[in-house]
N, C-alpha and C positions, 0 to 999 in steps of 0.2 A: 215217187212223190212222198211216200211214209218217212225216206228217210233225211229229204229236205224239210218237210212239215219237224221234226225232232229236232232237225239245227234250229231254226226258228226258234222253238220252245225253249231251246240249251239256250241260246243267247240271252233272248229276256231272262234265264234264271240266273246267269252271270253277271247280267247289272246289277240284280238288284241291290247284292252284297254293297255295291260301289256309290249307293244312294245312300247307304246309315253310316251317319258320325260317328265321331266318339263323342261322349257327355260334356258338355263345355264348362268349366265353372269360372265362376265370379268372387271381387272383395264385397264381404259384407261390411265389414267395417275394418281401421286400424287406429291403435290408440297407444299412448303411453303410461304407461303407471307409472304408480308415482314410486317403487322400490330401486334399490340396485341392485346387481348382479353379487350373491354370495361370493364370498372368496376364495369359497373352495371348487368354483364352478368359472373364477375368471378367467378371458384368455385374452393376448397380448397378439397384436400384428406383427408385422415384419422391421415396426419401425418402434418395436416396444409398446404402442400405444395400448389402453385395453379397449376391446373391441364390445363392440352393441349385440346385446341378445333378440335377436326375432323370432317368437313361437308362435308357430303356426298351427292353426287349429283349422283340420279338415278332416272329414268322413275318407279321404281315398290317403294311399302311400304317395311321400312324395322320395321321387328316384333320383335328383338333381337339381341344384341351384346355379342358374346362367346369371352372367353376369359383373357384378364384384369377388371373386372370387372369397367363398368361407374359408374361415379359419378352423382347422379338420374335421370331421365327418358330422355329419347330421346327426342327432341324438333323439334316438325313439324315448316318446315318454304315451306312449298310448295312441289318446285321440292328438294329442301335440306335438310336432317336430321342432324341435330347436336348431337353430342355426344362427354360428359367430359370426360377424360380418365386420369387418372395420371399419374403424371410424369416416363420416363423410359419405356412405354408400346411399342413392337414392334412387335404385331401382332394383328387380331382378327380376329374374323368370324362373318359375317354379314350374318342374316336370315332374308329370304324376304318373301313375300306374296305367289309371283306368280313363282319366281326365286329358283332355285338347292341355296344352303349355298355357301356364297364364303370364302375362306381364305385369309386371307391377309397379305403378311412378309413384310411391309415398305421398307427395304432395296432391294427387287426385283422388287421393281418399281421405286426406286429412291436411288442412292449410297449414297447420300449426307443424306438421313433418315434412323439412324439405329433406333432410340427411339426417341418417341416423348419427344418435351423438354418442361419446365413448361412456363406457359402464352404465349405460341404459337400459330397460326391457323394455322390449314393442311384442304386444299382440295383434297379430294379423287372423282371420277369422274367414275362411273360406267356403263358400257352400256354391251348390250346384247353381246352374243358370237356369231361370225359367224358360221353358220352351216356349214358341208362340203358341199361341189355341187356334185351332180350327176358325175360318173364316165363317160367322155364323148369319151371314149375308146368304138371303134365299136364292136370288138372282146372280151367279158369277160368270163373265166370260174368257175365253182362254184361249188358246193356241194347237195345234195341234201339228205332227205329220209324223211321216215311216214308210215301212216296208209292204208294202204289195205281193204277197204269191201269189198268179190266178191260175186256175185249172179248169175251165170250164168246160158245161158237157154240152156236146155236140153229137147231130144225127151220123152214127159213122156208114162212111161207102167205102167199097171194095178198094183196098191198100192204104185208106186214110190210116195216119198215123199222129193225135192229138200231142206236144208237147208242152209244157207251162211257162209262166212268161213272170218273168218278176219286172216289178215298178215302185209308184211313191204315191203315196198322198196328201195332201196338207190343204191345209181350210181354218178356218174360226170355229168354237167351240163353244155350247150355251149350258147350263145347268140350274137345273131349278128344285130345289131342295123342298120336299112335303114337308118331312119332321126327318127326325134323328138318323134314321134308319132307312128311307124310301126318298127316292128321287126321283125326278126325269131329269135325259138329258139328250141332248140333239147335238146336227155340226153340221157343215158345209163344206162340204170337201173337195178340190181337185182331185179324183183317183184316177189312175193309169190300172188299165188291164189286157188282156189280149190272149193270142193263144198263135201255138206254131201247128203246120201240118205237113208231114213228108208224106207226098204220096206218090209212092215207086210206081203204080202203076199208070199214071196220067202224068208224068216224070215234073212236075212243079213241088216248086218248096213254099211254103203261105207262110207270111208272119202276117198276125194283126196289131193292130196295137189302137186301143180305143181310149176317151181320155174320159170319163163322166164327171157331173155333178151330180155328188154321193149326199141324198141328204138322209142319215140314218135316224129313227128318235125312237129311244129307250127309255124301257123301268130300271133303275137302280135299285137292290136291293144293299143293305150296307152292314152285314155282320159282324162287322169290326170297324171299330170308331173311335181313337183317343187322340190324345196334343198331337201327336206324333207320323201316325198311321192309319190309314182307312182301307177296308178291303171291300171289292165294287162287284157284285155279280150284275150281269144285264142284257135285258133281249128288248127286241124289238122289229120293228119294221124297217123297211129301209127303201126311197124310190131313190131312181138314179137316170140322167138325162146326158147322152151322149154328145157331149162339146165338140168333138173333133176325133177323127179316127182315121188310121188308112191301111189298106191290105194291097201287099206286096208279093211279088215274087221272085224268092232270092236268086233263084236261078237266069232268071233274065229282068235284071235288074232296071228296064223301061217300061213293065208291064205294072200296074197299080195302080186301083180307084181306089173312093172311099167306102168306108168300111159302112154309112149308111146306104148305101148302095144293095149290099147284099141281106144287114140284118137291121134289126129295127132300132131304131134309137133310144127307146125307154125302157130300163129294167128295174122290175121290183122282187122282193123279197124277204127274206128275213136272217136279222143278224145278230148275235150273241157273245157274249164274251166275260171279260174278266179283268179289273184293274186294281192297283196300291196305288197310293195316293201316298204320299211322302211331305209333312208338315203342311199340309191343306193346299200343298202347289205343284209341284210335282207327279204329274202320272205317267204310271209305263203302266203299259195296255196291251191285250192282243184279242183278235176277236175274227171271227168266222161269218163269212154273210154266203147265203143259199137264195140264190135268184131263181123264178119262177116262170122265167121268158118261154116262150113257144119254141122256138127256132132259135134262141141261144140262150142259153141258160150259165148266168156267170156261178160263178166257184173262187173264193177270194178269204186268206188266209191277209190280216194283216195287224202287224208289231206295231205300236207306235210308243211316242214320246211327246207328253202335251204339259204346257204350264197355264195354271188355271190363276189369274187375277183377282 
C-alpha cells in the first residue's frame, strides 16, 4: 500500500511542472521617428533596395525573427535589438530566450504602419504581459474529480485477506473566502470506494464496490497567495451517504447482494489535505479522509483536478 500511496504522490509531483508557463509578453507601443538610417549602418536587400531598421527594446534576449526573413544577424545594442527587414514587411514573430513567441501585425499597434518603408527606423517596445489577479469574488464555484485509493479497515477473521480498491470521484465544488489567507471550502461528490477479500479459508473471493455522496467541508489555510499561485493546506469533516453499492463473489460469479445489506449506509469522518491553485483556476489536490464507521471504517487516498469559476 506505501508503495502505491508514493505513485500517487510521484504523479501529482509530475504535473505540476506541466501547469507553469513560460512569461508571455506584449507590444507596448510602435512608432516611427522621424530620422534615417546612418550610412554607415545601411543595408540593402536582395533586390538592392535599402531596407527598414526595427529596434526592439525588451528586458529578455531575443534568439530569432520568423517571418520576412532579416537582412544578416541581429545586432545586440544592450537593452536594444536591431534588426534589417526589407522593404514592404508587415509582420514578424519574435523568439525570445525566456519569453512565449510574440507575433506582431505593424498595423495593430499603429494605423499609420501598415509596411515598413525603405531607410526608415521603427521602435518597437516590448514588456511583459500582465497576468490576471486572483479572483477576489468571496463566493466561487467549480468543478471537480480524480483518483480514488481506498483501503479500508475491517474487523479481520481467520484467513480474511483485505485488498484496496481504486475508483473516481467528481461532484461541484463551493468556496468561500473569509480574507486573504483563510477560507472554507465544501463539494459534492460522486466517490467510488470498496475493498477486496481473499479468504482461502471459507474458499470465496469478495469484491465491494460502494458509490457515496461525499460531502466533505473544510478550513483553508492559505500560506502562499500571488497573481499566479496559491498554496491550500485543509481539514475538516467529512459525511458520506451510500448511493448504490454491491458485493460479489468472484468466484462464483451469481452469488451477490447489495452491499447495504451487510454495512451501513452513512460514513463520517475526517479529511485533510493539500492544494496549488494555478492563476486563481486551476487546482491539483490530494487529500486523505479517515472515516469513523463502527463495522466499516473507509480509508480513502484521493488525487484530484478541479477548475474553480
Amino acid at each position: 500500500m506505501k508503495v502505491r500511496l508514493a505513485a500517487i504522490i510521484g504523479a501529482l509531483l509530475l504535473l505540476l511542472p506541466l501547469s507553469v508557463s513560460a512569461q508571455e509578453a506584449m507590444v507596448k507601443s510602435l512608432t516611427r521617428t522621424t530620422g534615417f538610417i546612418p550610412g554607415s549602418e545601411q543595408r540593402r536587400d536582395a533586390n538592392g533596395e535599402l531596407c527598414a531598421l526595427l529596434k526592439i527594446q525588451v528586458v529578455d534576449d531575443v534568439t530569432r525573427i520568423e517571418g520576412t526573413p532579416p537582412i544578416g544577424n541581429l545586432v545586440n545594442r544592450g537593452t536594444e535589438k536591431w534588426v534589417f527587414l526589407p522593404k514592404g514587411t508587415r509582420q514578424v514573430t519574435i523568439h525570445f530566450e525566456k519569453h512565449l513567441p510574440l507575433s506582431v501585425y505593424f498595423r495593430e499597434h499603429n494605423s499609420d504602419i501598415v509596411a515598413l518603408e525603405s531607410n526608415r527606423v521603427y521602435l518597437l517596445v516590448i514588456t511583459d504581459k500582465e497576468q490576471p489577479k486572483p479572483a477576489d469574488s468571496k463566493v466561487r464555484f467549480g468543478l471537480r474529480g480524480g483518483l480514488n485509493y481506498s483501503f479500508p479497515d475491517l474487523e479481520l477473521h481467520t484467513g480474511d485477506h483485505y485488498g484496496n480498491v481504486a475508483s473516481f470521484h467528481i461532484g461541484p465544488t463551493i468556496d468561500y473566502r473569509l480574507q486573504k489567507h483563510f477560507a472554507l471550502q465544501g463539494a459534492f461528490l460522486l466517490s467510488g470506494k470498496g475493498f477486496t477479500n481473499d479468504n482461502h479459508f471459507d474458499d470465496y473471493d469478495m469484491h465491494a464496490s460502494a458509490y457515496y455522496l461525499d460531502i466533505p467541508v473544510e478550513a483553508a489555510y492559505i500560506p502562499v497567495y500571488t497573481k499566479s499561485i496559491q498554496l491550500r493546506l485543509f481539514a475538516g469533516p467529512y459525511a458520506a451517504i451510500c448511493v448504490s453499492g454491491t458485493i460479489e463473489d468472484r468466484r462464483y460469479s451469481d452469488f451477490s447482494y447489495a452491499f447495504s445489506d451487510k454495512y451501513r449506509g452513512f460514513d463520517f469522518g475526517l479529511s485533510a489535505g493539500t492544494a496549488i491553485v494555478f492563476s486563481g483556476h486551476l487546482v491539483l489536490s490530494i487529500n486523505y479522509q479517515h472515516g469513523f464507521g463502527t463495522d466499516y471504517k473507509n480509508r480513502c487516498v484521493a488525487l484530484s483536478v478541479g477548475y474553480s469559476f
